[in-house]
N, C-alpha and C positions, 0 to 999 in steps of 0.2 A: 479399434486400435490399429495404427498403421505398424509396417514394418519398422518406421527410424522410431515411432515411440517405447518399440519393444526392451529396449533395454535400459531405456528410463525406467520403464515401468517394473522392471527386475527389480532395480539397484533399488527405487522404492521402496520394494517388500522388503530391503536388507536393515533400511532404519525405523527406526521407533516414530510410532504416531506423532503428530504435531499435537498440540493444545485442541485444537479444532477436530482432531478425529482423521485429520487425511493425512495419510502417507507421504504425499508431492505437493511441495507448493505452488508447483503451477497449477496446480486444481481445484486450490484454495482462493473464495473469491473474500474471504473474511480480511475487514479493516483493522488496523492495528487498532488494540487498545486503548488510546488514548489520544493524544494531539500529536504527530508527526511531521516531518517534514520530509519525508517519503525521499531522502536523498540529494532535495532539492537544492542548488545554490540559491543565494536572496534573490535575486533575478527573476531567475524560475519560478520560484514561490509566491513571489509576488503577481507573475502572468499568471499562476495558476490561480491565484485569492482575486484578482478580478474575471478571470475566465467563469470560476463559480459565481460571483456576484452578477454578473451578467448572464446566467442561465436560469436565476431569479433564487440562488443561497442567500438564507439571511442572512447577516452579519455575525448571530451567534453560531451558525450551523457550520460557515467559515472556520472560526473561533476553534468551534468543538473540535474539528476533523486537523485542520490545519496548526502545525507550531512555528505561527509565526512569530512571534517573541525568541523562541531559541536561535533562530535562523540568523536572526539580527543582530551585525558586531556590536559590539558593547564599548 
């Protein structure tokens, strides 16, 4: 632990554990539960859902992790 992370690391102890057990969520490598779109605009989402299909994601695995259906104006 460096000195600039020391009082991250404080203010951590001061809240209540996550669902996963860790105090900080930067230290948390856990995927949301279910299909997200991490933020993303359609754009992005869309670089991102060929980025993975190009790294060899199948189209379900895509599917699973990614919410691309919400992303998308209706």
């Amino acid at each position: 632990m460096t000195l600039g992370t020391m009082p991250r690391w404080r203010a951590a102890l001061r809240t209540p554990s996550l669902p996963c057990g860790h105090r900080d969520p930067i230290f948390c490598i856990t995927a949301p539960s279910g299909p997200s779109t991490y933020s993303l605009d359609v754009t992005q989402l869309a670089a991102e859902r060929a980025r993975l299909l190009a790294a060899g994601w199948t189209p379900a695995e895509v599917t699973e992790r990614l919410a691309t259906r919400q992303a998308m104006p209706a």
